[in-house]
KOLGU-928622 format. One line per 8 residues: for each residue x negated, y, z of C-alpha. Coordinates in nm, 4 decimals. Example, Ala and Ser with C-alpha at 12.3 -4.5 7.8 and 13.67 -1.06 7.14 Angstrom:
% residues 2
-1.2300,-0.4500,0.7800 | -1.3670,-0.1060,0.7140
***
This chain:
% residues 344
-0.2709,11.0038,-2.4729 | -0.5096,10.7744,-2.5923 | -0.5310,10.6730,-2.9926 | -0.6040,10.3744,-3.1455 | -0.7521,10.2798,-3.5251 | -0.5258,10.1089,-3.6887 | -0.6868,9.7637,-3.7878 | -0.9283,9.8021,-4.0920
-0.8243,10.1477,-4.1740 | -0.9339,10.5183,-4.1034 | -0.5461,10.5922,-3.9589 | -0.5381,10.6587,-3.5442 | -0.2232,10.6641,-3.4081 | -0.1414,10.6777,-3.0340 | -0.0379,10.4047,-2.8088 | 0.2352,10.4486,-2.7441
0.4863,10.5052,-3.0248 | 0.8822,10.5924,-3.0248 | 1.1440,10.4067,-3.2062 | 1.4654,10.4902,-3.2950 | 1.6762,10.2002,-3.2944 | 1.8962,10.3650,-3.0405 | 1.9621,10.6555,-3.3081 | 2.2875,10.6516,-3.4042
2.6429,10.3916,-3.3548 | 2.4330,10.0383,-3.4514 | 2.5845,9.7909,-3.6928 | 2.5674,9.4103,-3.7511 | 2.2216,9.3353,-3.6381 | 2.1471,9.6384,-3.4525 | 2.4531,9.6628,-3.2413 | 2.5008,9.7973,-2.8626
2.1188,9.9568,-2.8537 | 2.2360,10.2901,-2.8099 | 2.4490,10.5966,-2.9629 | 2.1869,10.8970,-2.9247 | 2.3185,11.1854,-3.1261 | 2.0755,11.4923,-3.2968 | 2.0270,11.6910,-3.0065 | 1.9499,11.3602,-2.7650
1.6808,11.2681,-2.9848 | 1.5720,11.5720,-3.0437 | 1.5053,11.6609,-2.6709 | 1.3158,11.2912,-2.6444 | 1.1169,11.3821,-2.9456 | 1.0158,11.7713,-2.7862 | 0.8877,11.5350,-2.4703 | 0.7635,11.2706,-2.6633
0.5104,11.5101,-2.8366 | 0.4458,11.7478,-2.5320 | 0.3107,11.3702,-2.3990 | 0.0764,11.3500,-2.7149 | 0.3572,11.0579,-2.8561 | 0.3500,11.1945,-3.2437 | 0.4394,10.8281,-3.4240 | 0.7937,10.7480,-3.4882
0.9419,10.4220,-3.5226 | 1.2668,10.3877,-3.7305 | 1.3955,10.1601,-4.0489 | 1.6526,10.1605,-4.3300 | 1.8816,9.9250,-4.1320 | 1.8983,10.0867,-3.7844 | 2.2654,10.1974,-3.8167 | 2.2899,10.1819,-4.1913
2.0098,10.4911,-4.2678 | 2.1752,10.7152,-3.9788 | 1.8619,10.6347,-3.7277 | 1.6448,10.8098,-4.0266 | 1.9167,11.1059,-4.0916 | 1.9511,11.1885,-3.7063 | 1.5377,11.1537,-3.6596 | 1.4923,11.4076,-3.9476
1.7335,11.6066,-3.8116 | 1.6045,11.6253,-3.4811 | 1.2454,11.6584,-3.6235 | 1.3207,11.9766,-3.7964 | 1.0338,12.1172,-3.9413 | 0.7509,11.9212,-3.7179 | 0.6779,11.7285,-3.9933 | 0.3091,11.7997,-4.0204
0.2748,11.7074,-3.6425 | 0.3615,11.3064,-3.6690 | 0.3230,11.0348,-3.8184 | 0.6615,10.8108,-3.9311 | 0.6885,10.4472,-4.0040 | 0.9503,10.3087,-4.1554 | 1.0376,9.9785,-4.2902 | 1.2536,9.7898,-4.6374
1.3278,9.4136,-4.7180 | 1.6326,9.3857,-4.5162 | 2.0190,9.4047,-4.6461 | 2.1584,9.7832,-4.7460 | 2.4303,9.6404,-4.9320 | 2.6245,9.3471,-5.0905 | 2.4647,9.3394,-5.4386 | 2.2007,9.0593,-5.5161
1.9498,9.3161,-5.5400 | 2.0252,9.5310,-5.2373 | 1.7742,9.3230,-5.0407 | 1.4567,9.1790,-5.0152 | 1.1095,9.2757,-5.1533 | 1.1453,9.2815,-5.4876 | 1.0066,9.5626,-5.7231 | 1.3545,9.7078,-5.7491
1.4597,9.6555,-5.4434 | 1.1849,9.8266,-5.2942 | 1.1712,10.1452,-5.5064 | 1.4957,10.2321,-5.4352 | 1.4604,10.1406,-5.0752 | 1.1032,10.3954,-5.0291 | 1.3171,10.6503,-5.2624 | 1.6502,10.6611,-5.0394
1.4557,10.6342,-4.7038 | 1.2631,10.9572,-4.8053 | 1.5827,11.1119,-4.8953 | 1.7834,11.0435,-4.5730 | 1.3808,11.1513,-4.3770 | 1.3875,11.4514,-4.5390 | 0.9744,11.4210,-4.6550 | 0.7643,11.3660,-4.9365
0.5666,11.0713,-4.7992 | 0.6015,10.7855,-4.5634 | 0.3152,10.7384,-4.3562 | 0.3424,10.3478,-4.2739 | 0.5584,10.1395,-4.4966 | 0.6737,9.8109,-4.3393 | 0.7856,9.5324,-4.4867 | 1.0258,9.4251,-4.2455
1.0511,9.0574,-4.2977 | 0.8415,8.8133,-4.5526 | 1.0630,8.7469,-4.9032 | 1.0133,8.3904,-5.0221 | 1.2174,8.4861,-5.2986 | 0.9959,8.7120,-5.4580 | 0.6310,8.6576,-5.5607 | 0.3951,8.8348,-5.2919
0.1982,8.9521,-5.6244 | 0.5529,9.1340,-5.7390 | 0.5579,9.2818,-5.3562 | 0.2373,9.4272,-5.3198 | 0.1754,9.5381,-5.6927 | 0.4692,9.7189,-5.5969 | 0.3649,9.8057,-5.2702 | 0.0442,9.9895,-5.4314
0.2328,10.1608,-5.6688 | 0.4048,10.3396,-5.4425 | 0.0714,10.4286,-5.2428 | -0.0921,10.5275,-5.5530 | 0.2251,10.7575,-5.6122 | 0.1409,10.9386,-5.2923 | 0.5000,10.8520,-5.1501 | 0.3120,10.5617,-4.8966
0.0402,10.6471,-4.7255 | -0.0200,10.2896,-4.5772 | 0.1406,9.9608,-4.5758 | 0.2308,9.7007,-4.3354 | 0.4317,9.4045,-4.2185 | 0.6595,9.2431,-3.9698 | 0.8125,8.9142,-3.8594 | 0.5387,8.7302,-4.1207
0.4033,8.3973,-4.0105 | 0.0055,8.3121,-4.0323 | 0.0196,8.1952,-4.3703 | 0.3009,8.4545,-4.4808 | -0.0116,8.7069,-4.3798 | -0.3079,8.5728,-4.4893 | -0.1875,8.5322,-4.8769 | -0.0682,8.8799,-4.8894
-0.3939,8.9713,-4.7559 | -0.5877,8.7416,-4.9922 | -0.3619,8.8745,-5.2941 | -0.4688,9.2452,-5.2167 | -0.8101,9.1509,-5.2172 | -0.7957,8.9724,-5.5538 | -0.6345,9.2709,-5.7242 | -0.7859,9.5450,-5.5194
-0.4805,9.6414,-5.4312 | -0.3531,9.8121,-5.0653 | -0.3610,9.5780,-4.7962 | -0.1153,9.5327,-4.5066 | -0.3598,9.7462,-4.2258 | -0.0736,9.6524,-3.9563 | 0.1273,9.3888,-3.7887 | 0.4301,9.4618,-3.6224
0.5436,9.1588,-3.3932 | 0.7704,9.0825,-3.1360 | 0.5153,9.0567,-2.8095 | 0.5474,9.0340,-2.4396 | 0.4852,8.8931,-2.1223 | 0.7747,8.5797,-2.1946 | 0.6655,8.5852,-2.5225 | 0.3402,8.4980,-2.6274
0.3636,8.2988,-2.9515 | 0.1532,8.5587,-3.0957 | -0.1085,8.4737,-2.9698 | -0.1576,8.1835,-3.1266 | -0.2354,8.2117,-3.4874 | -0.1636,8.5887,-3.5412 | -0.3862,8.7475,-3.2803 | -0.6831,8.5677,-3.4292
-0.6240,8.6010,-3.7947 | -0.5588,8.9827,-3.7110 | -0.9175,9.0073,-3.5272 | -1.0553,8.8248,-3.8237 | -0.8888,9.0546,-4.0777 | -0.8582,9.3864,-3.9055 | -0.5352,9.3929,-3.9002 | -0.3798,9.6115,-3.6043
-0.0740,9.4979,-3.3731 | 0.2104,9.7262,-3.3364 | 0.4675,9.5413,-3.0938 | 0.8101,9.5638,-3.0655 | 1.0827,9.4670,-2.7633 | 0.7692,9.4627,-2.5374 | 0.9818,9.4369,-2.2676 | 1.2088,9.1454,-2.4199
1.5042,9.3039,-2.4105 | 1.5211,9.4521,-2.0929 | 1.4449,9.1156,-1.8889 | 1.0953,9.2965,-1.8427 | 1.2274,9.5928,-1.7531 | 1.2824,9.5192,-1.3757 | 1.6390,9.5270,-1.3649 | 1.6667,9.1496,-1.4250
1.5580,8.9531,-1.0857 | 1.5991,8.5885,-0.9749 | 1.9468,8.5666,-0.8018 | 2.0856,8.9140,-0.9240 | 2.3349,8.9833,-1.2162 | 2.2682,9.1022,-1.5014 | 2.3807,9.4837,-1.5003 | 2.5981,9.5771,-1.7439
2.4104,9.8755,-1.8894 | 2.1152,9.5919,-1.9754 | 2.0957,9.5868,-2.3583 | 2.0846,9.1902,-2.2661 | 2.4112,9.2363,-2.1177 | 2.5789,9.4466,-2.3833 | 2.4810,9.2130,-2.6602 | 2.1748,9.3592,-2.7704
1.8886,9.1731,-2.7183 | 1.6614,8.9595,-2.9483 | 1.4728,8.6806,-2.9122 | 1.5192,8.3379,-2.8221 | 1.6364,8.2067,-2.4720 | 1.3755,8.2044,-2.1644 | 1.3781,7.9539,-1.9449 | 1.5027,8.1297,-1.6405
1.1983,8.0108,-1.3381 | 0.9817,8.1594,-1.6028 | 1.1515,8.5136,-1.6507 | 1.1633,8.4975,-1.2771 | 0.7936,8.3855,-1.1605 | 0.6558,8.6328,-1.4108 | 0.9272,8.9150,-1.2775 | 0.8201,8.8183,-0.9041
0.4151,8.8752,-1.0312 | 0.5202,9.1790,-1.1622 | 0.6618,9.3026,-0.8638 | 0.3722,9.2484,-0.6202 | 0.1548,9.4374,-0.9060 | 0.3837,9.7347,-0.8855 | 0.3660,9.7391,-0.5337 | -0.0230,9.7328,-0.5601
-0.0820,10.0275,-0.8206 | 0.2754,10.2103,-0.7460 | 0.3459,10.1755,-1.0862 | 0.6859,10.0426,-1.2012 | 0.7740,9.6394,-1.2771 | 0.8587,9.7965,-1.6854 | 0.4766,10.0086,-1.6546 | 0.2924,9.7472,-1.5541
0.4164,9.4807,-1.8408 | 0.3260,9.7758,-2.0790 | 0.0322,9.8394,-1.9592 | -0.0846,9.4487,-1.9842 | 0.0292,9.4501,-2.3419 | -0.1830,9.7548,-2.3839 | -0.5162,9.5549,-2.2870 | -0.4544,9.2457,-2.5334
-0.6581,9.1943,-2.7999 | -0.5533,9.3910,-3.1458 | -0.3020,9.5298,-3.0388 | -0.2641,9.8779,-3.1524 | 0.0583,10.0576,-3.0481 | 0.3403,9.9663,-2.8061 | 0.6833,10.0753,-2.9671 | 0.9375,10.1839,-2.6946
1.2940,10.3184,-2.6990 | 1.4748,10.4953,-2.4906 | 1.8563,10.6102,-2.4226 | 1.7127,10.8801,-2.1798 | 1.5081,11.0999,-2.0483 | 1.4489,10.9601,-1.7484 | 1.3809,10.6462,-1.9616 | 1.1681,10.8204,-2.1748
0.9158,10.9549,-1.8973 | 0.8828,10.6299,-1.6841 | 0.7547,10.4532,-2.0034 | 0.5609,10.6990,-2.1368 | 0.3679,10.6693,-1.6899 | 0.1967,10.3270,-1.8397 | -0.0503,10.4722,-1.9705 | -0.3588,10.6938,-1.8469
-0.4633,10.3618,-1.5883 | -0.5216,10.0311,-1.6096 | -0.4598,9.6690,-1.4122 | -0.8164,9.5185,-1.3057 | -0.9183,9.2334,-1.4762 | -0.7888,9.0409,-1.1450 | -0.4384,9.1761,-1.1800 | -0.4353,9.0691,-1.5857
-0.5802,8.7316,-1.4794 | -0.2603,8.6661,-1.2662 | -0.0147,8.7876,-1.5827 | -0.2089,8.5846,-1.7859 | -0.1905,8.2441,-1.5806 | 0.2201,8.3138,-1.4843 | 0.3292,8.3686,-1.8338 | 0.1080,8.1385,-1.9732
0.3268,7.8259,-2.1605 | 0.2122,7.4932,-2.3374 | 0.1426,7.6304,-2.7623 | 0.2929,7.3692,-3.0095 | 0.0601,7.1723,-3.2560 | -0.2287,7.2683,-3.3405 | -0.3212,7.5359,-3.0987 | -0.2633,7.2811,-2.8213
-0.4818,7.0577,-2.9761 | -0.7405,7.3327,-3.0518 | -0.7186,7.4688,-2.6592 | -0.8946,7.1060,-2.5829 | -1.2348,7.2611,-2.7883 | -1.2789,7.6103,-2.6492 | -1.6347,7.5889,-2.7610 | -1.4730,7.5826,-3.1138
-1.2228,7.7914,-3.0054 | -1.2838,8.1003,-2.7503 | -0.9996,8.3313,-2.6268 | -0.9891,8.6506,-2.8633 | -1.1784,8.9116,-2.6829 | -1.1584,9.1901,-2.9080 | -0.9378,9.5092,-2.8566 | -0.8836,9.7774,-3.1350
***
């Protein structure tokens, strides 16, 4: 397994990391992506870390806490041997301060997820979503509190915009306070806003990409094809994907470029769309699930090769789409404005 730095910070974590969405029975926003029990996940955590896989994905939300009671569970006493990232902001409750990034909110929020993980320290602490409620200095004084503590090893983000980013980043710096080292963002082949203003501010920054629904869903997952239904174990199908819509001829011309690259390196249409994720700039870590074994191993065979720069060229050109204002204006000066080239 190979490991990456994690932006402007000493942590390495591997490539490919797990998450545990699919741990436990879902609930409002989290619905239909899975049911795995304590003895599931704890056979795809024994593979997971026989593959060199030792960072674990999971949140307060993903089935109410239960995704971080059935991890721990299934963990045992490994905890030494990985690293966990979990994340706060969103809703654990009906009370006005049962959400969001507030100091209180977030105290309690570090405090119960450590109870339900069973551990004395968090290794990545996301903020799941930006607050506009509360002041980012109220966030990340709180934030460094906790790291200072000793319960948070390292913070991070997800779902911020540009701007959203670059403040919290410029607030830390002000105060000397910990800074957001990662990004988690939603990333793929149909999806490529990214790119566009949070790839460069992260190569800029040094601030590492960890991607989530890099398949989008399951339409990358080569089960969705031009012509065929949808099948009804698809998380797309069974109400659980995220995302907004994709034009259909371009889920389909990408899907049909994917195909004639799995038939090339005998790789699989889901490996290949990992691995071209994998050679983008910043990015870090690819989170992937899994309601199987079988699941499991055929995502964990994208990495350990790599497309040739031919083979990315022809990803890159089929999935590319027209950027809203600016970054279409700015594509007109690439003299000004060069393709990010960097890779973590």
């Amino acid at each position: 397994m190979e490991y990456r730095q994690l932006g402007a910070s000493g942590l390495y974590v591997p490539v490919l990391s797990f998450g545990t969405a699919t741990f436990g029975g879902g609930n409002e926003f989290f619905k239909a992506w899975g049911s795995t029990d304590v003895a599931e996940a704890r056979r795809l955590i024994d593979i997971c870390l026989e593959a060199g896989v030792n960072f674990f994905d999971t949140a307060n939300v993903y089935s109410n806490g239960m995704a971080e009671e059935i991890f721990a569970q299934a963990l045992g006493d490994r905890r030494q041997q990985v690293l966990i990232g979990t994340k706060a902001t969103f809703s654990m409750g009906e009370g006005p301060n049962d959400f969001g990034s507030s100091r209180l909110h977030l105290v309690k929020a570090c405090e119960d997820s450590l109870k339900r993980l069973g551990t004395d320290y968090i290794d990545v602490y996301y903020m799941h979503g930006f607050d506009s409620r509360t002041p980012v200095q109220e966030t990340l004084r709180a934030l460094d509190d906790l790291v200072q503590s000793g319960k948070v090893r390292y913070i991070a983000c997800s779902n911020f915009s540009g701007w959203h980013l670059m403040k919290s980043l410029s607030v830390s710096e002000k105060y000397g306070w910990s800074r957001y080292i990662g990004n988690q963002v939603y990333y793929s082949l149909i999806n490529r806003e990214y790119e566009w203003e949070l790839m460069p501010l992260g190569l800029d920054q040094g601030v590492g990409a960890i991607v989530w629904s890099p398949l989008a869903s399951g339409r990358l997952s080569g089960k969705v094809r031009r012509g065929q239904p949808i099948p009804e174990s698809s998380r797309l199908q069974q109400g659980g994907g995220q995302g907004p819509d994709v034009p259909d001829e371009l889920q389909f011309a990408i899907v049909d470029v994917l195909d004639e690259l799995a038939g090339e390196t005998g790789k699989t249409v889901a490996q290949v769309a990992l691995n071209w994720l994998l050679q983008r700039p910043t990015i870090t870590s690819v989170i992937f699930g899994a309601r199987n074994e079988e699941q499991l191993r055929q995502n964990l065979g994208s990495v350990g090769w790599n497309l040739t720069p031919e083979q990315v060229t022809r990803l890159d050109k089929v999935s590319d789409t027209p950027p809203v204002y600016p970054y279409w204006h700015q594509r007109q000066r690439p003299e000004l404005n060069p393709p990010p080239v960097q890779i973590f």
